[in-house]
C-alpha positions as YAML, in Angstrom:
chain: A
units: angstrom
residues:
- id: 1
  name: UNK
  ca: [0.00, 0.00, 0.00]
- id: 2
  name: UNK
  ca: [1.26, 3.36, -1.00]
- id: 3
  name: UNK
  ca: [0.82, 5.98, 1.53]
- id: 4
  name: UNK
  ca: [3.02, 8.46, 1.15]
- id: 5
  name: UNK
  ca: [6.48, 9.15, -1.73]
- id: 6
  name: UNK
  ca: [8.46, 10.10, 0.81]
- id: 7
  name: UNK
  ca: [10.22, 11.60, -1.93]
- id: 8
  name: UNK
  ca: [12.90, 13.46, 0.51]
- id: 9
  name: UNK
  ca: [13.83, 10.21, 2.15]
- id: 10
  name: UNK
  ca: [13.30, 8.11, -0.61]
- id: 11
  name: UNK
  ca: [15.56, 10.24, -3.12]
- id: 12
  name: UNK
  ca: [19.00, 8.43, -4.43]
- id: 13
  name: UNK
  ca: [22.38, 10.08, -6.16]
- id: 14
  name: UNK
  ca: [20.45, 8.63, -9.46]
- id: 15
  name: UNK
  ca: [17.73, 11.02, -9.51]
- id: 16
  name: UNK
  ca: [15.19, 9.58, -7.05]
- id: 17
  name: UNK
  ca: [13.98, 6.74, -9.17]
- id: 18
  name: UNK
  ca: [13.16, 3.37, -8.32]
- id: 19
  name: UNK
  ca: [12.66, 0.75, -10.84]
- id: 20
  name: UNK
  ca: [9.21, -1.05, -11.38]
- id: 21
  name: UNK
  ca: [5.69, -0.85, -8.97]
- id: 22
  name: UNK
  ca: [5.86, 1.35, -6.15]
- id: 23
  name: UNK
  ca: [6.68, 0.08, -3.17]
- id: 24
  name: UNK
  ca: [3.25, -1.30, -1.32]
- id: 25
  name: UNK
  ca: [2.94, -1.67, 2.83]
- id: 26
  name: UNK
  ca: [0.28, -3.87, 3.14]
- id: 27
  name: UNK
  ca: [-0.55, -8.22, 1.55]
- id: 28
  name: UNK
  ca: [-3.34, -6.68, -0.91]
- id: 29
  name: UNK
  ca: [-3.11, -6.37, -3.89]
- id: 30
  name: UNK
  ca: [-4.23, -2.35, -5.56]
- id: 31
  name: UNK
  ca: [-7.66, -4.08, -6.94]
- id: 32
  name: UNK
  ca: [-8.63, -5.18, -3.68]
- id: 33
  name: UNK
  ca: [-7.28, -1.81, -1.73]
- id: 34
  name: UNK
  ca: [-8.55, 1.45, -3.55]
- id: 35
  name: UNK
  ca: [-11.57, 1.69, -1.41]
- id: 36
  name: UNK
  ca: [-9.10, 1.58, 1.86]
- id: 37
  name: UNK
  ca: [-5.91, 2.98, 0.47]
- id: 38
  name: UNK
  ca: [-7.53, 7.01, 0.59]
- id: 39
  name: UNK
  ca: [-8.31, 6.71, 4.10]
- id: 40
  name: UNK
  ca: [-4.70, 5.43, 4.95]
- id: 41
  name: UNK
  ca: [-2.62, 8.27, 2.97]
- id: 42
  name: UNK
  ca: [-5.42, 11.07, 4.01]
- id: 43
  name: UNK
  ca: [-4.70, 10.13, 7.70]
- id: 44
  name: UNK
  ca: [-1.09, 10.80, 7.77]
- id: 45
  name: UNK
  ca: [-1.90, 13.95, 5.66]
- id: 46
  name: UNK
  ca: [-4.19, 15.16, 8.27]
- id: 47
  name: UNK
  ca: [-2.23, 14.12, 11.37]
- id: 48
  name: UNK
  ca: [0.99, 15.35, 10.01]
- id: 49
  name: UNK
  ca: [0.59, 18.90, 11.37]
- id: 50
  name: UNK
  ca: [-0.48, 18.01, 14.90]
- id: 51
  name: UNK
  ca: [2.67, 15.57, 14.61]
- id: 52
  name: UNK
  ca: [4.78, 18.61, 14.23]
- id: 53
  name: UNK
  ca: [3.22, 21.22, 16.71]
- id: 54
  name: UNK
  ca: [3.17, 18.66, 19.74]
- id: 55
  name: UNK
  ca: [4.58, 16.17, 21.10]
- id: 56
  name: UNK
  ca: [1.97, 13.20, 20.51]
- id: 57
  name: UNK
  ca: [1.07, 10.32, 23.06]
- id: 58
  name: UNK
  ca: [1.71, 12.52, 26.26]
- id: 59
  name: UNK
  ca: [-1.57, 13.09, 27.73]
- id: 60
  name: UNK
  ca: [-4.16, 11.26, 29.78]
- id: 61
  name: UNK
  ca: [-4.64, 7.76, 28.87]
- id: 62
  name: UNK
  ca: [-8.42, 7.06, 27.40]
- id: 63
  name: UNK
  ca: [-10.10, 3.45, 27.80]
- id: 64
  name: UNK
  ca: [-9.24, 1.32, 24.49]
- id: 65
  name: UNK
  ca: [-13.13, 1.38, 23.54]
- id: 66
  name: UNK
  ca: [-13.46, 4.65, 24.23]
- id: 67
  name: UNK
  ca: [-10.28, 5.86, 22.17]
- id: 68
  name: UNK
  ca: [-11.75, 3.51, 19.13]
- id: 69
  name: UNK
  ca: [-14.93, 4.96, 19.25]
- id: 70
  name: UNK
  ca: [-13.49, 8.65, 19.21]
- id: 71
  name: UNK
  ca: [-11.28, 7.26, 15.84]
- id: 72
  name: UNK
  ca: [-13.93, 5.85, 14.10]
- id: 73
  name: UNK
  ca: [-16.50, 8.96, 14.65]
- id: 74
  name: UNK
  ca: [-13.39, 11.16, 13.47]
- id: 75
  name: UNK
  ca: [-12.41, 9.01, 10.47]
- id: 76
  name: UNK
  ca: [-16.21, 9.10, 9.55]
- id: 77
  name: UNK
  ca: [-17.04, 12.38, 9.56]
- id: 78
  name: UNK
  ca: [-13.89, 13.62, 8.10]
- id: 79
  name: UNK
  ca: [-12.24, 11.30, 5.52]
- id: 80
  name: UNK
  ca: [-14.31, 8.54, 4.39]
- id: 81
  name: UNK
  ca: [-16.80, 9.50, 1.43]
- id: 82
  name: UNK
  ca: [-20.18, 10.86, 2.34]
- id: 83
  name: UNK
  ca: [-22.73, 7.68, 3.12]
- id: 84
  name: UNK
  ca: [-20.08, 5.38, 3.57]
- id: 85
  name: UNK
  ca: [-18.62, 4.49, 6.98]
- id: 86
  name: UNK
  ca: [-16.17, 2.40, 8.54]
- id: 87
  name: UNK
  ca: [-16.87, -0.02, 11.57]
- id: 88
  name: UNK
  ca: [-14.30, -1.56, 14.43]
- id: 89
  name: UNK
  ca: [-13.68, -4.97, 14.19]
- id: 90
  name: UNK
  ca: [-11.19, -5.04, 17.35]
- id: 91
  name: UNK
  ca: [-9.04, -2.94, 19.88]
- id: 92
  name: UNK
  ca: [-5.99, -4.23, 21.69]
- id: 93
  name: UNK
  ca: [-3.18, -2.43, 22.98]
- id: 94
  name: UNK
  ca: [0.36, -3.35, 21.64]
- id: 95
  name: UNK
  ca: [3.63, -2.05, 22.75]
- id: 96
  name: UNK
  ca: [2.71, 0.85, 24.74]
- id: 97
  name: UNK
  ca: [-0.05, 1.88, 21.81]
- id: 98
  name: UNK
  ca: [-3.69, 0.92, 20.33]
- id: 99
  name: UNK
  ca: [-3.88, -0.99, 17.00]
- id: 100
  name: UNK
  ca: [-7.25, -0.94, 15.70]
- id: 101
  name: UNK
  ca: [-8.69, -3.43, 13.03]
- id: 102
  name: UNK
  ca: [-11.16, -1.38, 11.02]
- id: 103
  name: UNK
  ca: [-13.43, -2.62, 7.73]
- id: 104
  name: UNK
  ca: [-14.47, -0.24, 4.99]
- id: 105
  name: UNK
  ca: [-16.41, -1.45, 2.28]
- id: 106
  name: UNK
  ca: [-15.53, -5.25, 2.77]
- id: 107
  name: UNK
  ca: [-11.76, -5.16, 3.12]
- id: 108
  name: UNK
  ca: [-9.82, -4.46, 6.37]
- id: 109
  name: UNK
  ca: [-6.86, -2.84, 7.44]
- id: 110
  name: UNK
  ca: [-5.13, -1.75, 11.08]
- id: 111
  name: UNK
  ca: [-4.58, 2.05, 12.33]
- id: 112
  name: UNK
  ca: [-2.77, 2.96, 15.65]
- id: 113
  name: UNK
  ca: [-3.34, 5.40, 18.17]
- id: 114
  name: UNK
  ca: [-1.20, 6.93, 20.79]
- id: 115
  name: UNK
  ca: [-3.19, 6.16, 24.23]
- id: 116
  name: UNK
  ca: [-4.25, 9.75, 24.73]
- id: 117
  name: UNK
  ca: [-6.08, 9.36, 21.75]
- id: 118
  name: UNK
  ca: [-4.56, 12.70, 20.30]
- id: 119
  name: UNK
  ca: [-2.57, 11.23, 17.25]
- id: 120
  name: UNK
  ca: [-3.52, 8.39, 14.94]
- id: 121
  name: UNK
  ca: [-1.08, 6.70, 12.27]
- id: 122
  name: UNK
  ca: [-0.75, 3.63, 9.87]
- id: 123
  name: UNK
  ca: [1.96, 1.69, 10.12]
- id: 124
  name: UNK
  ca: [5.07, 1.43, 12.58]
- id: 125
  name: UNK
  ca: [8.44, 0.65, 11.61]
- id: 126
  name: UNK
  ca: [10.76, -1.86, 13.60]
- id: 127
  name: UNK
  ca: [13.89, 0.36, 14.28]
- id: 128
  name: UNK
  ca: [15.35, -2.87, 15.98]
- id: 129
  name: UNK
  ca: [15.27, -4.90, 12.39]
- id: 130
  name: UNK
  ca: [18.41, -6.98, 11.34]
- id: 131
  name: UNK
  ca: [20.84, -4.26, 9.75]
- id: 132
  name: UNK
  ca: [21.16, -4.07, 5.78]
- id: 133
  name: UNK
  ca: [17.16, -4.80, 5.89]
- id: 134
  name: UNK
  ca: [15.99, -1.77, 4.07]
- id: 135
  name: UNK
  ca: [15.10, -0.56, 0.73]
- id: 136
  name: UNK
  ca: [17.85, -1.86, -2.06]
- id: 137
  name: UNK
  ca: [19.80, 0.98, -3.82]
- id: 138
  name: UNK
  ca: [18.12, 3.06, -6.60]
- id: 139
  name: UNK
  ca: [18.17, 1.53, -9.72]
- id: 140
  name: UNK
  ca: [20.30, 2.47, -12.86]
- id: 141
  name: UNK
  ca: [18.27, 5.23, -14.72]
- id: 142
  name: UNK
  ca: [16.59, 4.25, -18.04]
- id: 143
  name: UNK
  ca: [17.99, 6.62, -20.57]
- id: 144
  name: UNK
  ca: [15.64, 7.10, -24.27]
- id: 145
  name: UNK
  ca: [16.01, 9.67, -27.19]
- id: 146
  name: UNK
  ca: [11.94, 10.47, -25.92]
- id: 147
  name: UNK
  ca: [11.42, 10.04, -22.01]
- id: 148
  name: UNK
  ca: [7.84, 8.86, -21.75]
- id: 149
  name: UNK
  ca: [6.50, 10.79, -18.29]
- id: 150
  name: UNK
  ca: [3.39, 10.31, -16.58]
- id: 151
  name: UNK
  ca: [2.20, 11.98, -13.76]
- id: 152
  name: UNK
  ca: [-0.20, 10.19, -12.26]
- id: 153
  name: UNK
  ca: [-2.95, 12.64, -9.75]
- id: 154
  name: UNK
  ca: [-6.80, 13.18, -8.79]
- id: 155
  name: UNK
  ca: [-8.68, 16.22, -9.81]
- id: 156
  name: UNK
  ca: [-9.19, 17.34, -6.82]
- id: 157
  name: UNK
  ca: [-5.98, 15.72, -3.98]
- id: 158
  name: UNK
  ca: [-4.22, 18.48, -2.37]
- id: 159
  name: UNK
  ca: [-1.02, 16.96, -3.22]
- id: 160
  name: UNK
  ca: [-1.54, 15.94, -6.84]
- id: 161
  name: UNK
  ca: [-2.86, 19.51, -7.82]
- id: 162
  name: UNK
  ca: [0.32, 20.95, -6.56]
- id: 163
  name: UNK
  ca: [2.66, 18.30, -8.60]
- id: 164
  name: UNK
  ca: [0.83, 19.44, -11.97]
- id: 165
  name: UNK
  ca: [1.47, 23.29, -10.97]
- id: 166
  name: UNK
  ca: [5.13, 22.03, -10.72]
- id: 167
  name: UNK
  ca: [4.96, 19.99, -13.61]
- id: 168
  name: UNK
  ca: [3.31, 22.83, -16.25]
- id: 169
  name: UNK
  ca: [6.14, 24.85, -16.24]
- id: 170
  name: UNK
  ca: [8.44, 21.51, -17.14]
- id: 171
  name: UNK
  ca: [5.63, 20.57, -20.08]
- id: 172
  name: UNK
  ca: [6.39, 23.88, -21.25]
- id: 173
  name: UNK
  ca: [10.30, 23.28, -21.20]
- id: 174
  name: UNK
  ca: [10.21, 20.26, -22.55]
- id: 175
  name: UNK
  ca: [6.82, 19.35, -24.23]
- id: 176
  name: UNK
  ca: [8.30, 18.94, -27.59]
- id: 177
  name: UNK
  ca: [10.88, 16.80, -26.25]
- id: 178
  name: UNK
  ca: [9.37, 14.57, -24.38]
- id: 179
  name: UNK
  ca: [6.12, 12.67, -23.80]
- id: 180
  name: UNK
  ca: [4.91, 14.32, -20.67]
- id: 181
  name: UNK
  ca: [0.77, 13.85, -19.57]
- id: 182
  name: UNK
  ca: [-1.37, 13.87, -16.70]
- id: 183
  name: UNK
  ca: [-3.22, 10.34, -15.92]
- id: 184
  name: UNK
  ca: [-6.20, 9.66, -13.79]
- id: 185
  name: UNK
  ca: [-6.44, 7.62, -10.32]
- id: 186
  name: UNK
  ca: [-9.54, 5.73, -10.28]
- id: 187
  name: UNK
  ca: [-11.81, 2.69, -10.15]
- id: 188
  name: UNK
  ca: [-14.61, 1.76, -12.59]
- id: 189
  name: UNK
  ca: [-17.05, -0.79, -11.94]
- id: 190
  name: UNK
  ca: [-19.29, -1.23, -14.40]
- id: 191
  name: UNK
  ca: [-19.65, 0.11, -18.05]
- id: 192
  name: UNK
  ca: [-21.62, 3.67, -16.98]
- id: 193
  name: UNK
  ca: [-20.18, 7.05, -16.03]
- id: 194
  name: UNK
  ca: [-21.42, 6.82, -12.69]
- id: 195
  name: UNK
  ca: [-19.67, 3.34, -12.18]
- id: 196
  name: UNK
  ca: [-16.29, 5.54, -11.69]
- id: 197
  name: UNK
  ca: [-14.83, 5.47, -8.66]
- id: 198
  name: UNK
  ca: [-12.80, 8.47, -7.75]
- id: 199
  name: UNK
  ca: [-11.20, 9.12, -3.86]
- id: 200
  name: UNK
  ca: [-12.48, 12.60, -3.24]
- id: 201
  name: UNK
  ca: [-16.41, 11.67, -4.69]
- id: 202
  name: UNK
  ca: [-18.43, 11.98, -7.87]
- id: 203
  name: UNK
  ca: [-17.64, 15.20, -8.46]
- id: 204
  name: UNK
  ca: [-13.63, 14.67, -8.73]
- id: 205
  name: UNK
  ca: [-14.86, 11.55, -10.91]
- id: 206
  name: UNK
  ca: [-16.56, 14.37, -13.36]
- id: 207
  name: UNK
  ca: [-13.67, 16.21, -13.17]
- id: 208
  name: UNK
  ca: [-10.80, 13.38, -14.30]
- id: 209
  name: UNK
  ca: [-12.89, 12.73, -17.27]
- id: 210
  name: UNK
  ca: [-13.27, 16.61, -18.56]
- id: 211
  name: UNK
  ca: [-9.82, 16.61, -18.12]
- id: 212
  name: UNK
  ca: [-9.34, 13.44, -19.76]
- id: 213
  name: UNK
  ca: [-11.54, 14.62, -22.65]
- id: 214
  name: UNK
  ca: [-9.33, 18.00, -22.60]
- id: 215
  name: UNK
  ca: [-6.07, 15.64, -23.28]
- id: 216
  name: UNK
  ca: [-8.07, 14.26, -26.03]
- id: 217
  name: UNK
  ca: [-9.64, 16.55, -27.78]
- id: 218
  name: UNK
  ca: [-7.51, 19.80, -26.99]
- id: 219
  name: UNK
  ca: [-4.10, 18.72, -26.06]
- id: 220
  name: UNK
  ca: [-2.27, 21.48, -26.72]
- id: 221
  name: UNK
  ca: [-4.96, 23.63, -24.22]
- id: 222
  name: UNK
  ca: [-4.81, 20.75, -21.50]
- id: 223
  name: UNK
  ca: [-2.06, 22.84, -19.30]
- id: 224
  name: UNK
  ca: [-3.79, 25.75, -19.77]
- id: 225
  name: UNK
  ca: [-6.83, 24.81, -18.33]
- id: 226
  name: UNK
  ca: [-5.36, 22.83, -15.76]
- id: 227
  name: UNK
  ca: [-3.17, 25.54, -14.52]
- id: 228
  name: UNK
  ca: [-6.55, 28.33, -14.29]
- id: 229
  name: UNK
  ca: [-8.93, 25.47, -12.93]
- id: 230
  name: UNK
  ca: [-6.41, 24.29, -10.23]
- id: 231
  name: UNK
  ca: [-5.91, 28.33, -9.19]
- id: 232
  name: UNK
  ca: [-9.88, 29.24, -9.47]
- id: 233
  name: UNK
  ca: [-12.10, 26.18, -9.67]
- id: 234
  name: UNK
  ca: [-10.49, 23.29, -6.95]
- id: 235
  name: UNK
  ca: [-10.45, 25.38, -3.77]
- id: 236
  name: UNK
  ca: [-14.71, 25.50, -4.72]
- id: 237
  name: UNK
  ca: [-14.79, 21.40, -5.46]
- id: 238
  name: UNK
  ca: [-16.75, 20.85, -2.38]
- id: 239
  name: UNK
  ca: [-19.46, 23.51, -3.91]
- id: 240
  name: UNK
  ca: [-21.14, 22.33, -6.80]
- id: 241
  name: UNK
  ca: [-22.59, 25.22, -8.36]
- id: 242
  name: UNK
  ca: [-19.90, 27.03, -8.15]
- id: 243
  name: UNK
  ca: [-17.69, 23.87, -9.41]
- id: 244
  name: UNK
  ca: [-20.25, 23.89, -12.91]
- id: 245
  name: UNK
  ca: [-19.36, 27.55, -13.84]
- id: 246
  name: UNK
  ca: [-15.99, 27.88, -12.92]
- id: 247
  name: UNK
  ca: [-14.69, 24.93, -14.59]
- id: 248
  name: UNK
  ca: [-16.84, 26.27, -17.91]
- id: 249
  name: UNK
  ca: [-15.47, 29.60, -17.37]
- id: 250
  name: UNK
  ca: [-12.10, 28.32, -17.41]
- id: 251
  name: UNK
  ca: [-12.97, 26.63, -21.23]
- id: 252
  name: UNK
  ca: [-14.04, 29.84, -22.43]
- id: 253
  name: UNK
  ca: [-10.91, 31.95, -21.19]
- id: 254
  name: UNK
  ca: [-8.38, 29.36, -22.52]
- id: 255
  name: UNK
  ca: [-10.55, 28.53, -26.12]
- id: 256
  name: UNK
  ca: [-11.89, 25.37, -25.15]
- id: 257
  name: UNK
  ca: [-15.90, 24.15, -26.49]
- id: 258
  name: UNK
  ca: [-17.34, 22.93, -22.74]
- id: 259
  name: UNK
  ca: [-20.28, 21.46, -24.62]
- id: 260
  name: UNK
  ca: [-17.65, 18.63, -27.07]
- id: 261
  name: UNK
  ca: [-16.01, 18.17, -23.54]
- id: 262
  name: UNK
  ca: [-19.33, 17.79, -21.39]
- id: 263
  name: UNK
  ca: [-20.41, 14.93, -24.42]
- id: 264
  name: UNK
  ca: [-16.89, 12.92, -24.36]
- id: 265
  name: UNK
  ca: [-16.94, 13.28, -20.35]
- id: 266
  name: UNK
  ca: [-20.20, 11.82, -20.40]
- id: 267
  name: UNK
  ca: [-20.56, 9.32, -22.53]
- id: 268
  name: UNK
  ca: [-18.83, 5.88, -23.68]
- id: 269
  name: UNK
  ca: [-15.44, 8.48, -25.15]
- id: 270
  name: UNK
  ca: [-14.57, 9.51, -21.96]
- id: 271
  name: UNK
  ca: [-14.97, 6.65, -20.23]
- id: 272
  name: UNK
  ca: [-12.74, 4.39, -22.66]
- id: 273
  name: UNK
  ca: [-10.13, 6.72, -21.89]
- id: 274
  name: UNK
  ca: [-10.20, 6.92, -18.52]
- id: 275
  name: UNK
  ca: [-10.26, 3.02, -18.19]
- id: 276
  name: UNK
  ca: [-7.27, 3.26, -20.03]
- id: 277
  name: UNK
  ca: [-5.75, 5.50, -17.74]
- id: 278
  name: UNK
  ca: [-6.66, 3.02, -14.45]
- id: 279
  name: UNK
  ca: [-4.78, 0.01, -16.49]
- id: 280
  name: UNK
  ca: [-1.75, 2.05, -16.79]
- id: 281
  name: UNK
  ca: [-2.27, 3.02, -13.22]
- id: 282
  name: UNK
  ca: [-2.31, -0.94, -12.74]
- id: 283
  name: UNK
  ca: [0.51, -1.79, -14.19]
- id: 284
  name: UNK
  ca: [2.68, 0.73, -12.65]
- id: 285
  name: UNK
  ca: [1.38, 0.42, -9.34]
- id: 286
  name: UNK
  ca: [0.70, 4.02, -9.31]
- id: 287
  name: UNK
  ca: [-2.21, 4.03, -6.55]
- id: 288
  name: UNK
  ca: [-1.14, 6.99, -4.39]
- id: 289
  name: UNK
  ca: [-1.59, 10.98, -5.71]
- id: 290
  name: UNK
  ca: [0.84, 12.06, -6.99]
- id: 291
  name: UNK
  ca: [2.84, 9.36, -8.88]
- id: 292
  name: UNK
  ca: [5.00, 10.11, -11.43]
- id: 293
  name: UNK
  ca: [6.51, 7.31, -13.63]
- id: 294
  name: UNK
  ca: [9.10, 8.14, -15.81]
- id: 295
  name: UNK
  ca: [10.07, 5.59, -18.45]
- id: 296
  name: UNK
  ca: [9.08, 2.88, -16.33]
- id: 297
  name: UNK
  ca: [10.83, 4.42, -13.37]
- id: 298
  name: UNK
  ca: [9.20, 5.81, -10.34]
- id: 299
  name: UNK
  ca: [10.32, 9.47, -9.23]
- id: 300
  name: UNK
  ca: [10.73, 10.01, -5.17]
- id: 301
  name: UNK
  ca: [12.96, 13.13, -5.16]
- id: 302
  name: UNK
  ca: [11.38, 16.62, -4.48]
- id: 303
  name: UNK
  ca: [7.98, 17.66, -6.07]
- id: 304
  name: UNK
  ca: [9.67, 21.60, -7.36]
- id: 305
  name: UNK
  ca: [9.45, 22.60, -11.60]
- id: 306
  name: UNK
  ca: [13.41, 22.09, -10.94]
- id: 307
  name: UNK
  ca: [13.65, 18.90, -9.82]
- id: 308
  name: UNK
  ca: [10.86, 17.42, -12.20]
- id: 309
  name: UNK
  ca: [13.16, 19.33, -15.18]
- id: 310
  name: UNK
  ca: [16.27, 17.75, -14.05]
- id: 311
  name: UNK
  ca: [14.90, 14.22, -13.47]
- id: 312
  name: UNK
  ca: [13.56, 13.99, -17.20]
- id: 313
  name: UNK
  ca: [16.90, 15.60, -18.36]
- id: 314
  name: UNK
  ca: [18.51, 12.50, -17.08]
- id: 315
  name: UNK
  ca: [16.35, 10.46, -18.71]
- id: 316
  name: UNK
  ca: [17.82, 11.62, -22.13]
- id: 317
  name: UNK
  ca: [20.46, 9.72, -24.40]
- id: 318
  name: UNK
  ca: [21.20, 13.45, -25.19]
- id: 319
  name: UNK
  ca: [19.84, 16.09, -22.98]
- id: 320
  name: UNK
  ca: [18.06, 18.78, -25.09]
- id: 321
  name: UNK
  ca: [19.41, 22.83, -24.44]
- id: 322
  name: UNK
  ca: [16.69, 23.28, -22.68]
- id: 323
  name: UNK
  ca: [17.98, 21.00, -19.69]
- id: 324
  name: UNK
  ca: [20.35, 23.95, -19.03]
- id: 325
  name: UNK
  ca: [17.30, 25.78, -17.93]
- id: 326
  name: UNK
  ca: [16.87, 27.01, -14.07]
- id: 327
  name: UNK
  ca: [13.13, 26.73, -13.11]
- id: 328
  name: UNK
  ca: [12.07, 28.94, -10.15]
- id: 329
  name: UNK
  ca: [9.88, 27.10, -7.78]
- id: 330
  name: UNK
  ca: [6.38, 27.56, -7.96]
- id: 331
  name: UNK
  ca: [4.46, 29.40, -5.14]
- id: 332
  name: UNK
  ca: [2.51, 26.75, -2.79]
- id: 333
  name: UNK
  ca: [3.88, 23.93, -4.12]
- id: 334
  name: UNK
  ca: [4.84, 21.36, -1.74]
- id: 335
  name: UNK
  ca: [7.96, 19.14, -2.25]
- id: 336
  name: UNK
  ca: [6.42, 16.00, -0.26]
- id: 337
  name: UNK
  ca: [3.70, 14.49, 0.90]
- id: 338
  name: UNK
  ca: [0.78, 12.50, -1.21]
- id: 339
  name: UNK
  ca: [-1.87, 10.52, -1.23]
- id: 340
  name: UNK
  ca: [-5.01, 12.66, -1.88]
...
């Protein structure tokens, strides 16, 4: 299970790539963990700030059941999507800590909890492990005349929106150089539009496929649009209304028709493509927002216009001119973190 690119951590003298799937932390497999995997990355996102004002686990200790119940009402009303839930299947405490089995939507996974209650996380790591037990060394980079790059994101995760505002300034470098897109996170069940799965709800699921339809039918407007809606239109996601207009306002100030957009989004075109999209996902084992795959390589260094430029650049046989290029770092972006 994905949860987070640790790209600072995970970054190597080659560039930060790692050969093949990314690295998973739990015995499913991605088909069987989608539903689950959102809750596990959006808990570390959320916690991550209270992990670096105070120092967690020091407070009263709270009853097991009562601690569970207090994670499960939080986890419900803030992360899970709306009319869904997640239920307790046991509490125990475990080395000084509560480990919590949970079930969402048929498949199961364990959380932890400090005893205080105040700080809740997904995994722990054995510091006392046999030495030379960690991750193996970075693999050689993959060098081609045409690095193939593929950022993999959801419409609307925090994260992923701030890789493509670091990215658009590198499809700009190097567009014409390489093969450099944005690909789609999701799940489809059945053969319908509204069989599409999508981590942040329906209305992110509308949103991939516009955008998906915007590769197709307008590529050469695609970071233009993306760049405006991710400024204007995805701080109002939660508001549909105001989701409707600004993402059609955003079509009319770059050139774009909303209405061929709204028909491939809609119907069987749009669709095809994003199923595409969540096969690629598959085989790269890109199920964590943002994941960028570069020729077969994942990327773990930092997420700045910079670092994506220089990454590709090594990717060449011959590095273009413009690899000589300094790209300033884009306001807000963040250089880690993921997982929607």
């Amino acid at each position: 299970m994905t949860l987070d690119n640790n790209p600072e951590t995970n970054a190597q003298k080659t560039g930060g790539l790692t050969k093949g799937k990314a690295q998973e932390q739990s015995i499913f497999s991605k088909s069987t963990i989608v539903a689950i995997i959102g809750i596990a990355v959006v808990i570390v996102i959320l916690l991550v700030v209270g992990f670096t004002q105070n120092m967690p686990g020091q407070g009263s200790v709270i009853p097991a059941q009562t601690c569970a119940e207090k994670t499960l009402t939080y986890i419900n009303n803030n992360i899970v999507s709306h009319g869904t839930s997640v239920t307790l299947t046991s509490v125990t405490e475990n080395r000084g800590i509560y480990e919590m089995k949970i079930a969402y939507q048929g498949n199961g996974m364990t959380i932890y909890t400090t005893r205080d209650c105040s700080s809740l996380f997904t995994s722990i790591i054995d510091m006392n492990a046999a030495a030379g037990s960690g991750t193996s060394p970075a693999a050689p980079p993959i060098k081609t005349e045409r690095p193939v790059v593929d950022l993999y994101s959801m419409a609307f995760c925090p994260y992923g929106t701030q890789a493509e505002n670091a990215m658009k300034p590198v499809a700009a470098l190097l567009g014409s150089k390489a093969d450099i897109r944005v690909r789609y996170i999701t799940t489809t069940t059945g053969n319908t539009v509204a069989s599409v799965w999508s981590l942040h709800g329906t209305s992110e699921a509308k949103e991939d496929l516009r955008q998906i339809c915007i590769i197709k039918k307008n590529p050469e407007k695609f970071w233009a649009y993306l760049g405006q809606f991710n400024d204007a239109c995805y701080p109002q996601y939660q508001n549909a209304s105001l989701l409707d207009a600004c993402w059609k306002n955003v079509t009319v100030a770059v050139g774009i028709d909303s209405k061929i957009i709204e028909t491939c989004a809609s119907g069987e075109e749009g669709l095809a493509l994003l199923k595409a999209d969540e096969a690629l996902s598959n085989k790269d084992g890109a199920s964590s927002s943002p994941t960028l795959i570069i020729n077969g390589q994942e990327y773990r260094g930092t997420r700045t216009p910079d670092a994506y430029k220089q990454a590709i650049c090594d990717r060449f046989v011959t590095p273009p001119a413009e690899c000589s290029t300094i790209l300033p770092p884009v306001s807000g972006t963040a250089v880690s973190g993921g997982g929607g």
